[in-house]
C-alpha positions in Angstrom: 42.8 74.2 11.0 44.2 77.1 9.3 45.9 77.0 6.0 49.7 78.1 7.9 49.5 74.4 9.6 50.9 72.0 7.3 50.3 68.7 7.9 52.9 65.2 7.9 54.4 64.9 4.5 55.7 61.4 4.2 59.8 62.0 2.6 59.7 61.1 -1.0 61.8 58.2 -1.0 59.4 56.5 1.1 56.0 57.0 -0.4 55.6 53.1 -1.1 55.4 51.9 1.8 52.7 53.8 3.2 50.8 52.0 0.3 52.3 48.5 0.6 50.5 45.6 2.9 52.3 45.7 6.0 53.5 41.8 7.7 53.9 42.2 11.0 56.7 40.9 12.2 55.0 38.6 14.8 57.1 35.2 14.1 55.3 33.8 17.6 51.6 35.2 16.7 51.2 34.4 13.2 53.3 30.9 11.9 51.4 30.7 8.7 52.2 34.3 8.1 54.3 35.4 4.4 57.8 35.0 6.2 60.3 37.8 7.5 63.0 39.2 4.5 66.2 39.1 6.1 67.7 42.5 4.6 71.0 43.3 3.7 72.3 46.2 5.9 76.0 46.8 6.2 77.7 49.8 7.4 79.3 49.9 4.2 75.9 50.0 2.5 74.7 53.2 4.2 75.2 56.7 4.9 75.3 56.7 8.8 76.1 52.5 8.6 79.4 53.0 11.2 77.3 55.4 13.5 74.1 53.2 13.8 76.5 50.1 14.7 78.0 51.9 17.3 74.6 53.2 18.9 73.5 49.5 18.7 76.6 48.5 20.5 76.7 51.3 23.5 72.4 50.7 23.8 73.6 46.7 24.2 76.2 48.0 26.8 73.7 50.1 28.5 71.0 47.2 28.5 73.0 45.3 30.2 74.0 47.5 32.9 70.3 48.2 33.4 69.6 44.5 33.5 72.1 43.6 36.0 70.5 46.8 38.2 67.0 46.3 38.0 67.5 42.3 39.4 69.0 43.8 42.4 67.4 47.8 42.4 67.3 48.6 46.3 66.5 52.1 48.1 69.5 53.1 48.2 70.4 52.9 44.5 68.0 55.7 43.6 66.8 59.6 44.4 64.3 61.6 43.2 64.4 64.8 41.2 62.9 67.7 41.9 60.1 66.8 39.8 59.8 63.9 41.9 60.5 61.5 39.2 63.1 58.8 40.6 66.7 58.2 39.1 68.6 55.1 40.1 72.1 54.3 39.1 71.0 52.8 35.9 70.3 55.5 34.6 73.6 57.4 35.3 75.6 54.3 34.5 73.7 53.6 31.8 74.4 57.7 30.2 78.1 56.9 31.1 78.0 53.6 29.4 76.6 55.1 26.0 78.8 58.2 25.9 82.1 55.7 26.7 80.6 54.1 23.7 80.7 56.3 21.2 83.4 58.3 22.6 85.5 55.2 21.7 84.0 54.3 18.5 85.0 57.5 16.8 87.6 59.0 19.7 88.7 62.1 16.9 85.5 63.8 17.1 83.7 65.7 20.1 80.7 64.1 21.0 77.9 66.3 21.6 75.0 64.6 23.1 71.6 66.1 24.4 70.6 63.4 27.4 68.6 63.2 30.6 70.7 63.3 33.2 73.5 65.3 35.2 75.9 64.4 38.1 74.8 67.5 40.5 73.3 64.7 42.7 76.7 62.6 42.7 79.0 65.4 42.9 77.5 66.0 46.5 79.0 64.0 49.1 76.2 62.4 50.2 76.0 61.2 46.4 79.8 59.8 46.7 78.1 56.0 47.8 76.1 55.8 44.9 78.8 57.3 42.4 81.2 54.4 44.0 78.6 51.9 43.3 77.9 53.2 39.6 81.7 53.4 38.4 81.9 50.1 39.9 78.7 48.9 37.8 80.0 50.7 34.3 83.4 48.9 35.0 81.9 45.3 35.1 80.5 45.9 32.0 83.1 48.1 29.4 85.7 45.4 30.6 83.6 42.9 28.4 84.0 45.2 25.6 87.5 46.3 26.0 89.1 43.8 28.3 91.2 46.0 31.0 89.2 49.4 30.5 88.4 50.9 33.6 86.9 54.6 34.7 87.6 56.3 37.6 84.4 58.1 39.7 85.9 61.4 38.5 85.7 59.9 34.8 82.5 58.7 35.5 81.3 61.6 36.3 83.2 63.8 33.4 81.1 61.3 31.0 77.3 61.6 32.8 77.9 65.9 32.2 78.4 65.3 28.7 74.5 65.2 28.1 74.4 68.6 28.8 74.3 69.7 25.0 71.5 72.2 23.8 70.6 70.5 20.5 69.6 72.8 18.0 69.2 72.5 13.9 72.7 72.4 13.2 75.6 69.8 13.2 75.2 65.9 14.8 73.4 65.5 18.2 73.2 62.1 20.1 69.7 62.2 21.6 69.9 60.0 24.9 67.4 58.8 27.4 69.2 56.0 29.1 66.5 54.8 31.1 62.9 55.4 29.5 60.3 54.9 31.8 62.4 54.6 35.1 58.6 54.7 37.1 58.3 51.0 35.0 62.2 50.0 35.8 61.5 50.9 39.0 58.0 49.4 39.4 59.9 45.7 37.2 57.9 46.4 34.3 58.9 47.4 30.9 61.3 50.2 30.4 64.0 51.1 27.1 67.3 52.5 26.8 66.6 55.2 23.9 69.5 56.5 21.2 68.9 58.3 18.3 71.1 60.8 16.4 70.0 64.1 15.1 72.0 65.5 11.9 71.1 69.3 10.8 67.9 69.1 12.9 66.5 66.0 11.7 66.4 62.0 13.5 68.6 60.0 11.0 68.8 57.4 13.5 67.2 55.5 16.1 68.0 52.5 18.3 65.8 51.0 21.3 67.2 48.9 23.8 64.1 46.9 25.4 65.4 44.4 27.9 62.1 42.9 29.3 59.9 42.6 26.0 59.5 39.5 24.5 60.2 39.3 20.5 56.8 37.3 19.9 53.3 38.0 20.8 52.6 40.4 23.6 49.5 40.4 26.1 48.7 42.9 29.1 50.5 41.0 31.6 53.9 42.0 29.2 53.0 45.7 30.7 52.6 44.8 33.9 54.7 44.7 37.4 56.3 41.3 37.0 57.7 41.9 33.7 61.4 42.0 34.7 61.0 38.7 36.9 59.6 36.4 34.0 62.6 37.6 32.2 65.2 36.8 35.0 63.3 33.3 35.2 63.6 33.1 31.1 67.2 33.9 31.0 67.7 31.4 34.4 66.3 28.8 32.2 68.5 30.2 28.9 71.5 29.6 30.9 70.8 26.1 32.6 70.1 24.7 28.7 73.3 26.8 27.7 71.2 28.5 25.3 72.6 32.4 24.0 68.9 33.2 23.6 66.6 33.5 26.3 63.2 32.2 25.9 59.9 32.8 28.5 57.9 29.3 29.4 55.9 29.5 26.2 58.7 29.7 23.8 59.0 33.7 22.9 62.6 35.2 23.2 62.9 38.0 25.3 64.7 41.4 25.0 64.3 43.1 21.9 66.6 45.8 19.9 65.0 48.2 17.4 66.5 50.4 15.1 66.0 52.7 12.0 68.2 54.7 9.5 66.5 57.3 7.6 65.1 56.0 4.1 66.9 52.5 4.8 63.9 50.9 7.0 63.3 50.0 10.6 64.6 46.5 12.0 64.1 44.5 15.0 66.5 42.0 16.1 67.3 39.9 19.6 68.7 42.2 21.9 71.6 39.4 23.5 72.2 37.6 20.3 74.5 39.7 18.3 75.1 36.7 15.3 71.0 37.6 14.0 70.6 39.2 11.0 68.1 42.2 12.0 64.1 41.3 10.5 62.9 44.5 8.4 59.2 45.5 10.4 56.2 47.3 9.5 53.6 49.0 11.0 50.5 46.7 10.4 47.9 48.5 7.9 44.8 48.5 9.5 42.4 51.6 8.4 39.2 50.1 10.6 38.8 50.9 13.9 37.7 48.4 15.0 40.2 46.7 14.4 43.1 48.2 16.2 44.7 48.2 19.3 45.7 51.5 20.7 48.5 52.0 23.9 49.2 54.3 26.1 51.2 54.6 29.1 51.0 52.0 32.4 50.6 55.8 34.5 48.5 58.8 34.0 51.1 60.9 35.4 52.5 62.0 31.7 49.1 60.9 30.0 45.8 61.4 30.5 43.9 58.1 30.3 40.5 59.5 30.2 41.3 61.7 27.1 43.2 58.6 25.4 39.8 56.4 26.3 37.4 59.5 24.7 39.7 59.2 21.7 39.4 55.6 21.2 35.2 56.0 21.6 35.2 58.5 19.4 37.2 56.4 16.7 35.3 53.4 17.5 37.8 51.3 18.8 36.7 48.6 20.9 39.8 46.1 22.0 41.3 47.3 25.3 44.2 49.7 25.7 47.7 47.9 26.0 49.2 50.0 28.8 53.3 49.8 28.4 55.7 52.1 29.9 58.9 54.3 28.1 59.3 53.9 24.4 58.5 50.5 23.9 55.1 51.2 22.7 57.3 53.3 19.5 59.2 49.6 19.2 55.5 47.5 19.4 53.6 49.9 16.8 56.3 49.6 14.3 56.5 45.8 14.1 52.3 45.5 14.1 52.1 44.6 17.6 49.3 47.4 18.1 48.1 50.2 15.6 47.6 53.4 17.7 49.6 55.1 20.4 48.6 58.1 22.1 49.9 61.1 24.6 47.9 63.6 26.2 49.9 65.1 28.5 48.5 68.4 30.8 49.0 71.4 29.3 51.9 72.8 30.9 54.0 69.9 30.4 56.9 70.1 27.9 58.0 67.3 26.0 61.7 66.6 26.1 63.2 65.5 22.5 65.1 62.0 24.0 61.7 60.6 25.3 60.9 60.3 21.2 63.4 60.8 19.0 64.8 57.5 18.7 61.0 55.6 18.8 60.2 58.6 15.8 62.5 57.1 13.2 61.8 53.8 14.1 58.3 54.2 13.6 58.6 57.0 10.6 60.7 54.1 8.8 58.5 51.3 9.8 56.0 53.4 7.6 53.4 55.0 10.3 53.1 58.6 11.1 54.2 60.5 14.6 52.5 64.0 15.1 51.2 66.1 17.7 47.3 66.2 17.5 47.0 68.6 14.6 49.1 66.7 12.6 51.7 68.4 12.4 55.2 66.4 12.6 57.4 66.1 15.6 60.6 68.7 15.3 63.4 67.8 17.1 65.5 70.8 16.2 64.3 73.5 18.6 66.7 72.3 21.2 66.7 69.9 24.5 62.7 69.8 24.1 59.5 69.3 21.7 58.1 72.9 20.8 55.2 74.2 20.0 53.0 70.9 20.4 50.0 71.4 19.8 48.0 69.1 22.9 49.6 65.5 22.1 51.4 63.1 20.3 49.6 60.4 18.1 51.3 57.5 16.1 49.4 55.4 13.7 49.6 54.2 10.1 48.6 56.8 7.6 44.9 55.9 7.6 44.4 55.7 10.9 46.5 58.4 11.8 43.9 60.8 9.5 41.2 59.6 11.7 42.8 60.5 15.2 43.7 63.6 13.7 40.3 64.5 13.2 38.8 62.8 16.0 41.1 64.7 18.0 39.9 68.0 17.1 36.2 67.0 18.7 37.9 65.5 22.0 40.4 67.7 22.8 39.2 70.9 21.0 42.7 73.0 19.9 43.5 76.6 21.4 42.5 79.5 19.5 45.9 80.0 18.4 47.2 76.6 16.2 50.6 76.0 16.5 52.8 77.1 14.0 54.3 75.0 11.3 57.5 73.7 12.2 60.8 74.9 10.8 62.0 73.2 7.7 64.0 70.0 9.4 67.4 68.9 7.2 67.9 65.2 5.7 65.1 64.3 3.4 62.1 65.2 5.4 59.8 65.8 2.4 58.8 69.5 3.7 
């Protein structure tokens, strides 16, 4: 590599952790474990503490929109893009939901917010069914939050357009992907409504929605199409024994909310039980192969599985890939549920920023490292997408993460010309 590629730089203020013992937070795996610290983390307490409650509250909104939809999802509550990636009314509502959010949670400022979608279909008139359908969906659920709110389809659709921001290194920038991994919502596997806010170029926060992962130990079958009805059937059962948390057959609570402020720690807590304190998480601090499990995604579409499966040979890794869809596998490395993740896409594809950004902190703050293959650290401040990468994105903790990195330059070989180092991000980036 040449000597104008600077490689990750953990941020100052977090130095110790990379050399601390992770815990996992696996309460279900491991009962004899050192128990979870239950930390202190009022709003008052930090910097962006009234921001990252409201992104917690609109990605609980939106998860339960998304819920509600994927339990019924038909044909004719989704289309396909012209990339031929699908896009049901979850994901619109669920854009809507999180932008009536934080619209409302601080109404004096103008929200600028870089997200997936845009209501080009729904302004159609063909599209007018489904708009009816999704203002009738976001109603059901704001009213729970503001008893008596209600949006008309023209509202609706005035809320969807305002992902339409560029991004950039200056000034705050919600970073939405309401639905991540709509294939797997589609397909009733695991998917993850995804906020994170950028300020002055840099994540500062990060909040993951995960409706369909359980909070305890995870297997392959947790990846898998069926994934959406064991957690219908766990929250039947929730609600028959009156229970406000819902539990699959073998006693692990399902539906799981991440989150990370920058230099204050990444936290997992319940997703539909508000009254839990959030459990601080760490990446789990394995530097042998051997011993680590690596993920990728459930399709090859985005991911090449035969470069991921050269890359785990070469490493000497030897348990089985754990295939999950959307951001999840962000959520699973940063409480120790696996140690590697890894995305190869082709070469022409480019990365958008709100398929990471909020699964970046999270794991950043959890104390692993997310880079493309050269090392170099992820830079959301180019705009609505991830430029230059150079071939992939790897996540580990910091002594794996040195191995992939140079593994990575035998498997996937880089171009003659590295990429650049990125521009200097703002916050406390250490760079």
């Amino acid at each position: 590599m040449q000597a104008s590629v600077r490689r990750y730089q953990r941020p100052a203020s977090n130095t110790h952790i990379a050399n601390k013992r992770r815990t996992p937070w696996r309460p279900h795996v491991r009962p004899h474990a050192a128990p979870s610290v239950v930390v202190d983390v009022a709003p008052q307490a930090l910097q962006y503490g009234k921001e990252l409650e409201s992104a917690k509250a609109a990605v609980r909104l939106a998860s339960k929109l998304c819920q509600i939809v994927q339990r019924q999802l038909s044909a004719e509550e989704r289309v396909d893009k012209k990339d031929d990636s699908p896009v049901t009314v979850a994901d619109y509502g669920a854009q809507a939901v999180v932008a009536w959010a934080l619209q409302r949670a601080d109404p004096s400022s103008r929200l600028s917010m870089v997200a997936e979608e845009d209501s080009a279909e729904l302004r159609r008139p063909a599209g007018r069914p489904m708009l009816e359908r999704i203002t009738q969906l976001i109603n059901s659920v704001i009213s729970e939050a503001e008893p008596g709110a209600q949006l008309s389809p023209e509202e609706v659709l005035e809320l969807i357009d305002l992902g339409g921001s560029p991004g950039g290194p200056t000034g705050r920038h919600w970073v939405l992907d309401p639905i991540d991994g709509t294939r797997g919502f589609v397909g009733m596997r695991q998917y993850a409504v995804c906020l994170g806010m950028l300020q002055d170029g840099e994540v500062v926060l990060g909040v993951l929605g995960c409706p369909n992962l359980p909070q305890g130990s995870v297997v392959e079958e947790d990846g898998l199409e069926g994934a959406a009805q064991r957690a219908a059937a766990a929250a039947a059962a929730a609600a028959g024994s009156s229970s406000s948390t819902t539990t699959t057959s073998s006693g692990s609570s399902v539906g799981c909310l991440f989150s990370a402020h920058r230099n204050h720690g990444a936290y997992a807590e319940p997703l539909w039980d508000e009254s839990s304190a959030p459990v601080q998480i760490r990446v789990e601090d394995v530097s042998d192969p051997r011993d680590a499990r690596f993920m990728e995604s459930v399709e090859s579409r985005h991911s090449s599985h035969s470069t991921t499966a050269a890359m785990a040979r070469e490493l000497g890794v030897v348990l089985p890939p754990l295939r999950m869809d959307s951001q999840v596998k962000y959520g699973l490395l940063s409480r120790g549920c696996a140690s590697i993740f890894m995305r190869f896409p082709p070469p022409a594809y480019k990365e958008k920023i709100w398929d990471h950004a909020a699964g970046f902190v999270i794991v950043e703050e959890a104390g692993g490292l997310v880079t493309d293959a050269a090392g170099v650290r992820l830079d959301f401040s180019r705009g609505r997408f991830l430029h230059p990468l150079d071939r992939g994105i790897i996540a580990a903790p910091p002594a794996l993460h040195e191995q992939l990195v140079k593994a990575a330059t035998k498997v996937v070989p880089p171009s003659p010309s590295p990429s650049p180092s990125p521009a200097p991000a703002g916050g406390k980036s250490g760079q």
